[in-house]
C-alpha positions as CSV (number, residue, x, y, z in Angstrom):
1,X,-162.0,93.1,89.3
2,X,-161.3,92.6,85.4
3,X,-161.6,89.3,83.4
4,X,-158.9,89.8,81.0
5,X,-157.7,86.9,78.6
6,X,-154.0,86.8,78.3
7,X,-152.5,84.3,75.9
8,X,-155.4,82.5,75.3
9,X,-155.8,82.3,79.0
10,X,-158.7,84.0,81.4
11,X,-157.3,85.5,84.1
12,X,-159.3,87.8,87.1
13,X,-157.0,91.0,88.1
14,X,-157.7,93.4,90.8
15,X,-156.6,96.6,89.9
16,X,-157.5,100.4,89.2
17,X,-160.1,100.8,86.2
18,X,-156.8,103.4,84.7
19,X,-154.4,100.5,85.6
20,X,-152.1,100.3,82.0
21,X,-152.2,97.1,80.7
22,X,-148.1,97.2,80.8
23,X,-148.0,96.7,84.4
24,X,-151.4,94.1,84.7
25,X,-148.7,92.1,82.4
26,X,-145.6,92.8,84.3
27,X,-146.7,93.9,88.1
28,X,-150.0,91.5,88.5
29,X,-149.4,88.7,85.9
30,X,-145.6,88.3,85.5
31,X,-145.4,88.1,82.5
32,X,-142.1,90.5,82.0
33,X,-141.3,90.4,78.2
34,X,-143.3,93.2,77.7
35,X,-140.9,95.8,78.3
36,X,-141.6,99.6,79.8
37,X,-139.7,101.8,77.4
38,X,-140.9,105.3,77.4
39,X,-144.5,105.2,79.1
40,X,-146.1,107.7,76.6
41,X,-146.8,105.4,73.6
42,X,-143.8,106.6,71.3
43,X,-140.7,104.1,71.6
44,X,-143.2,100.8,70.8
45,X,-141.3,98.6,73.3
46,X,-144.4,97.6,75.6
47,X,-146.4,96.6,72.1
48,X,-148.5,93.5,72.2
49,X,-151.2,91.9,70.2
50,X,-154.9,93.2,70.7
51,X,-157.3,91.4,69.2
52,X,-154.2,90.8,66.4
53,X,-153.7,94.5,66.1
54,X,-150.4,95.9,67.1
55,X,-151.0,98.0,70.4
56,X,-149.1,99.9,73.0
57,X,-149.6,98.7,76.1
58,X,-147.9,101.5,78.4
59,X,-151.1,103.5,77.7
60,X,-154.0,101.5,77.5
61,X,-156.3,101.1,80.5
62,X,-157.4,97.9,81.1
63,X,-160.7,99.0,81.7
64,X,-161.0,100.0,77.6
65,X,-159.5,96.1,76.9
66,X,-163.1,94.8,77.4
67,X,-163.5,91.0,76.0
68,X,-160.3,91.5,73.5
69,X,-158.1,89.1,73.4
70,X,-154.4,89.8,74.2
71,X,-151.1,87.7,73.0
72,X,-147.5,88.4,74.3
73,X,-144.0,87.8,73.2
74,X,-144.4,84.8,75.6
75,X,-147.1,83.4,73.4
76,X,-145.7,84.5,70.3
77,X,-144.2,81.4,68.6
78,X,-147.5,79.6,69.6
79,X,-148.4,81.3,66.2
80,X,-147.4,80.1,63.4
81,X,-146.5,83.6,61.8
82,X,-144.9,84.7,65.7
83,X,-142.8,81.5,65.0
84,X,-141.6,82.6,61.6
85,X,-141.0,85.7,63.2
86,X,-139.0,84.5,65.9
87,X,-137.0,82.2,63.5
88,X,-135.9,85.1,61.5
89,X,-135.0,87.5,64.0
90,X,-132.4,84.8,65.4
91,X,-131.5,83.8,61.9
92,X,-130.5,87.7,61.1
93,X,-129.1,88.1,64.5
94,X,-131.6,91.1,64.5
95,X,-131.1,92.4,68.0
96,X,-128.0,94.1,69.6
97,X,-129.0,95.0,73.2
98,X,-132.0,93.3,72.4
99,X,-134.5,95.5,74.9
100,X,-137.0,96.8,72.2
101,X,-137.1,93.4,70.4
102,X,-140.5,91.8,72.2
103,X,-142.0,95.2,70.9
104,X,-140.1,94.6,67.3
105,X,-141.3,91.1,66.8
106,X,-144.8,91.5,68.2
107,X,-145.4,94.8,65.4
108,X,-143.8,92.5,62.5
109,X,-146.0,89.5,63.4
110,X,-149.3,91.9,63.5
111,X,-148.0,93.7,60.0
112,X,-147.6,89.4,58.5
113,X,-150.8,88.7,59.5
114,X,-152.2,91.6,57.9
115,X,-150.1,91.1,54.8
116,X,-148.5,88.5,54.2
117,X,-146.3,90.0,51.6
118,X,-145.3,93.6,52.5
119,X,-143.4,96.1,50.4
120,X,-140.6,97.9,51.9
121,X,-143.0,100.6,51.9
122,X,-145.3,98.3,54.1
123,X,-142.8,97.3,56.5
124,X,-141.4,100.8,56.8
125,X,-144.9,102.3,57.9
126,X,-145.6,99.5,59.9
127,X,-142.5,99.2,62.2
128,X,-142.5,102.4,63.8
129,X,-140.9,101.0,67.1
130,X,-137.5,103.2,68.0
131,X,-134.3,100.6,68.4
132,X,-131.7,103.0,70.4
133,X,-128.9,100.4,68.4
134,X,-130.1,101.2,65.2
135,X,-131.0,98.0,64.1
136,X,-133.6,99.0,61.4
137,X,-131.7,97.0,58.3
138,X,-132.1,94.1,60.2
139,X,-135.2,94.3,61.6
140,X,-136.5,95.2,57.8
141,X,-134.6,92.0,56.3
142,X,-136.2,89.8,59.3
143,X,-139.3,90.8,58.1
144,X,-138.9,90.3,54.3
145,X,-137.6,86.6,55.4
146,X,-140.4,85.8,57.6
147,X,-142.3,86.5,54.6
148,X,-141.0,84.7,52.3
């Protein structure tokens, strides 16, 4: 058994110790905007917030979570830099087929928190997550306007 808090909400899971957070969120939880992209930590569509930090879920047993604290895209506008996030991605009409975006959104709301005004150079080291449509022009203009 593993006390996890998800969303600002404690919840009790029984599963393996090696049990990747991705499917406590989407198999145990239901939580299913946290998307499985490529299960190896590369693509970045599975990212969530860890204690505020950006993090791949897809790899990361939830026996290392400990007492962190996790947010999701389901959460996300609950914060008021997720919210500005949000409100930009639609604004820009960001996403195409749209299943990377949770990942997307939850990496530009860790880098905002972090800095509130990134340089290009900023948001290009921070958004790492692969888009298969190629959406990176958008996705780099959503963050400049969520910072604004």
């Amino acid at each position: 058994m593993f006390q996890v808090t998800i969303n600002g909400r404690d919840h009790r899971v029984d599963v393996e110790p090696d049990t990747p957070l991705l499917w406590v969120l989407r198999d145990t939880l239901g939580l299913s905007g946290t998307k499985y992209g490529c299960g190896i930590a590369q693509c970045g569509a599975c990212t969530v917030l860890v204690d505020g930090q950006a993090t791949r879920s897809c790899q990361l047993p939830i026996e290392s979570l400990g007492p962190a604290k996790v947010q999701t895209i389901e959460a996300i506008e609950q914060d008021p830099v997720g919210r500005k996030v949000v409100e930009a991605w639609v604004s820009g009409q960001v996403p195409q087929c749209g299943y990377c975006q949770s990942g997307q959104v939850m990496a530009a709301t860790a880098l905002l928190k972090q800095t509130p005004r990134p340089t290009d150079a900023d948001i290009a080291a921070a958004m790492t997550n692969l888009c298969r449509c190629g959406t990176y022009n958008r996705i780099a203009a959503a963050v400049r306007q969520a910072a604004a």
